[in-house]
C-alpha positions in Angstrom: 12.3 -23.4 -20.7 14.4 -26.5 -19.2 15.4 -29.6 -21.0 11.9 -31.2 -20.4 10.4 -27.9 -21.8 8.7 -27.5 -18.1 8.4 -23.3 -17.8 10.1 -21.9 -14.7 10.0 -19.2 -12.8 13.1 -17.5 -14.5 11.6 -18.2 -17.5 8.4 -16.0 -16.5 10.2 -13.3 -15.0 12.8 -13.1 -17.8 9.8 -12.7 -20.1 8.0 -9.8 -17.7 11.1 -8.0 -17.5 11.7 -8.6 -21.5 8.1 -7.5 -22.7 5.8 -8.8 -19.9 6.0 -5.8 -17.6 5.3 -3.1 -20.4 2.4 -5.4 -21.7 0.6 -5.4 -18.1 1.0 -2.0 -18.2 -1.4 -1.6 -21.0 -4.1 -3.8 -19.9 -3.9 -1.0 -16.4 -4.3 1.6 -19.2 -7.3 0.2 -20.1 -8.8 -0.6 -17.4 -11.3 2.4 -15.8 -10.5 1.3 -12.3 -6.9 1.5 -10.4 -4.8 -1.9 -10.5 -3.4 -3.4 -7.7 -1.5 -6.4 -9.0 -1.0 -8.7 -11.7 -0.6 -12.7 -10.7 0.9 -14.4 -13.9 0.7 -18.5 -13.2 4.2 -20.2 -14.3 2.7 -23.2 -15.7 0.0 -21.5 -18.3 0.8 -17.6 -18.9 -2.8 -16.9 -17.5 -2.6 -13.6 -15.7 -5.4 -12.8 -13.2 -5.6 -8.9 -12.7 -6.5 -8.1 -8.9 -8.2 -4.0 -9.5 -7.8 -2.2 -6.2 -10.3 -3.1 -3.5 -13.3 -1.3 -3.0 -13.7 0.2 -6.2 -17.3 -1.2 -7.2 -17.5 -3.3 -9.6 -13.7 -3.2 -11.0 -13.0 -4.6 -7.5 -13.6 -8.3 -9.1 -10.8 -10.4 -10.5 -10.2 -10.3 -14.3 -8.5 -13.7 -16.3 -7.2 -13.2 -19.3 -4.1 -15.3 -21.3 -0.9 -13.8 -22.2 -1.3 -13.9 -26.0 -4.5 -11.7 -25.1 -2.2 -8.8 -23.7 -1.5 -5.9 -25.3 1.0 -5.0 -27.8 4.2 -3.9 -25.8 4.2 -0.4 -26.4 5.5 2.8 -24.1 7.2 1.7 -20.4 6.4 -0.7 -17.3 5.4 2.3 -15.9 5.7 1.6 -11.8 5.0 -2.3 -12.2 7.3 -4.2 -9.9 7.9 -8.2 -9.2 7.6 -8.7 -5.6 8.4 -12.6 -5.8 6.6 -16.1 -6.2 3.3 -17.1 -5.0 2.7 -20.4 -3.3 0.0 -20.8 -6.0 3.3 -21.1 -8.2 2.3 -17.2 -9.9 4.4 -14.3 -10.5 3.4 -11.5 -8.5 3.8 -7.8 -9.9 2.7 -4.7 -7.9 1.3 -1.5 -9.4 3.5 0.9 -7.7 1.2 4.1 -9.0 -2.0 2.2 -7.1 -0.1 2.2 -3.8 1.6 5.3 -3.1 3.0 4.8 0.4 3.6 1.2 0.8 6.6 -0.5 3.5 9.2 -3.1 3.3 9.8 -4.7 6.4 12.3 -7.4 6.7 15.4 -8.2 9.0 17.2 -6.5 5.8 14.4 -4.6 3.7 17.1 -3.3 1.2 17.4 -6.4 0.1 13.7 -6.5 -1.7 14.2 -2.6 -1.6 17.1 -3.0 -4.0 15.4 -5.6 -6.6 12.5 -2.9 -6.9 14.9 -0.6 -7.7 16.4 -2.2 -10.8 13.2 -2.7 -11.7 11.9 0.6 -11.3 14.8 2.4 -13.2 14.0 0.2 -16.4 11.8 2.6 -16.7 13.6 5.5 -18.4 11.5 8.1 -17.2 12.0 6.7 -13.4 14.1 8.8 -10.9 14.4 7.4 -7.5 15.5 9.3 -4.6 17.1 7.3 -1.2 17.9 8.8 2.5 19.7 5.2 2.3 23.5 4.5 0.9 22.7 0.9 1.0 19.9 1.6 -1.8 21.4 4.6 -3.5 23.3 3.6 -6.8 25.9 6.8 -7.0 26.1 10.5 -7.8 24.7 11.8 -10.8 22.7 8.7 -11.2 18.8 8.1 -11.3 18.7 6.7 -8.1 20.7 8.6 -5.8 21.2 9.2 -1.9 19.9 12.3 -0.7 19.2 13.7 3.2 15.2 13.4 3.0 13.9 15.8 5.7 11.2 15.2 7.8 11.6 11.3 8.2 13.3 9.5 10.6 13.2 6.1 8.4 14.7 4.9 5.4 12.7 5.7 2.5 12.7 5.5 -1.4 11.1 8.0 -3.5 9.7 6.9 -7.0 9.1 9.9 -9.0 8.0 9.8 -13.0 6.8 12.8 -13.4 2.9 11.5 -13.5 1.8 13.0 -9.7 1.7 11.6 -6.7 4.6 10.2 -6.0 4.9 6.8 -4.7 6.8 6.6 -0.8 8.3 2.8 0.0 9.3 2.8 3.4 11.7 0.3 4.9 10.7 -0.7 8.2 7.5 1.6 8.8 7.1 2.6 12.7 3.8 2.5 11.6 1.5 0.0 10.3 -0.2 0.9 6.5 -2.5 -0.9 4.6 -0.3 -1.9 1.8 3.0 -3.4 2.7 5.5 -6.6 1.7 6.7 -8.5 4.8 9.6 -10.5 4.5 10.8 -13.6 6.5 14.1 -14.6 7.2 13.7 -17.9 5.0 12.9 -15.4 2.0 9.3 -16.2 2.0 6.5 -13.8 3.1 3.1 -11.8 2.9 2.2 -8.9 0.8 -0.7 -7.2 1.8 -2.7 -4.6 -0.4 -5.2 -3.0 1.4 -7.8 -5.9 2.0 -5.8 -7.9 -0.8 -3.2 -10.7 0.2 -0.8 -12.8 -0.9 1.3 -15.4 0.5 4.2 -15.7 -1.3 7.2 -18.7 -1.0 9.7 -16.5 -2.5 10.3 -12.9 -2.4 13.0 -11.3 -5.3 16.1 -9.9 -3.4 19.4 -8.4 -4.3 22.3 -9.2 -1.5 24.9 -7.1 -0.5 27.1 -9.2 -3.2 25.0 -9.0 -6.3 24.3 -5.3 -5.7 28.1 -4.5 -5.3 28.9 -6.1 -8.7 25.7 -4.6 -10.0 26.2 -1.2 -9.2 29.8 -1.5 -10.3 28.4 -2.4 -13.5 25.9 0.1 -13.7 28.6 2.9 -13.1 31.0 2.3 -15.5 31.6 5.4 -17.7 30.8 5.7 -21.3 33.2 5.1 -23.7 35.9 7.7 -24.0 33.9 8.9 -27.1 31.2 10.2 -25.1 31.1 13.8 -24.9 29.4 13.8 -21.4 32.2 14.7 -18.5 33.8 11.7 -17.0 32.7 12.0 -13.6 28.8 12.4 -14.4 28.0 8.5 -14.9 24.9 7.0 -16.5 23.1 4.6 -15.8 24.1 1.5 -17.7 20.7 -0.5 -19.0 20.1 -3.4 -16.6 21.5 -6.6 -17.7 18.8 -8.6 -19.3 17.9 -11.3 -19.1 20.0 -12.3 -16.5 18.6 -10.0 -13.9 20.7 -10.3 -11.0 18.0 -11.4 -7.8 17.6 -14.7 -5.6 14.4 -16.1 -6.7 14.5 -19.1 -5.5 16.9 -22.0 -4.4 17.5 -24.5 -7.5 17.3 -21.9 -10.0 14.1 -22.4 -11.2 
């Protein structure tokens, strides 16, 4: 919280990536019909779960408050924070309910890049790239690999719980579920018939990610008995997580 004790939107987001994600992730355990996307309001906590469309009855909204979430037990599973809404609520994306989903953007990495952090939070993540600008390094969870049969950039997100989900950057095609983002860092996420406007979307720039991944790749102490040249991934910094949110901070 600020000074004024006013939550902000780095407050929420530092809480989702502290406990919040893997606690969303249990209330989609629960649920008996696919999740599309969580919506958690900055002001109040109150999350409104949004199942995916056209499942019957689970298709309706549910409410619930944050101190009604479960326990945080197990992973974040493929839960993602795409960015702010203009309803002032953090939006996080099911990446297991949308398995082929495109980022399109003047420079898609960007977002491509802040789901990727996100992503390999999850230990049992491993996320394959056809792209150098999203690929961390050798040896690493995320690495770059030639992907054949595709002529665009994609990101595989494999944890070993079938099918795998496909984000495309820059799709020659148009999809049902995809995040479009404007050069002002605003945009529209659309999820089948489900959509949200949102007035920020979570990026990583070319800067951040350099000092990021140089992070990320420094070898183990000399104690380690893993060879030198087969790096780890370092655990993402928390809770300073390294994305432009918004301007002002907040």
């Amino acid at each position: 919280m600020n000074e004024a004790g006013e939550v902000t939107v780095a407050d929420t987001v530092r809480w989702l990536h502290e406990e919040g994600l893997i606690r969303l992730a249990g209330v989609g355990a629960r649920m008996s019909d696919p999740i599309a996307a969580y919506a958690v309001d900055v002001a109040t906590g109150t999350v409104v779960v949004h199942p995916v469309a056209g499942v019957g009855l689970g298709s309706d909204v549910l409410t619930l408050a944050a101190d009604d979430l479960p326990f945080p037990t197990g992973t974040s599973k493929r839960l993602v924070i795409v960015g702010v809404t203009t309803a002032d609520a953090v939006l996080v994306v099911d990446l297991a309910a949308s398995t082929d989903i495109a980022i399109n953007a003047d420079a898609p990495e960007e977002a491509a890049r802040s789901w990727a952090m996100q992503l390999l939070m999850n230990p049992d993540i491993t996320l394959t790239t056809n792209s150098a600008d999203i690929a961390i390094g050798p040896n690493t969870r995320c690495g770059h690999r030639f992907l054949p049969g595709t002529d665009t950039v994609v990101i595989n997100v494999d944890d070993r719980r079938p099918p795998i989900t496909t984000v495309t950057l820059n799709a020659t095609t148009d999809g049902p579920d995809h995040l479009d983002v404007y050069p002002d860092g605003s945009g529209e996420l659309y999820l089948g018939a489900r959509f949200w406007e949102l007035r920020r979307v979570m990026c990583i720039d070319d800067v951040a990610w350099s000092s990021l991944t140089e992070t990320l790749l420094q070898p183990d102490s000399a104690g380690d008995s893993e060879p030198a040249q087969e790096h780890r991934l370092a655990p993402v910094p928390e809770p300073e997580f390294p994305v432009r949110l918004q301007e002002g901070g907040r």
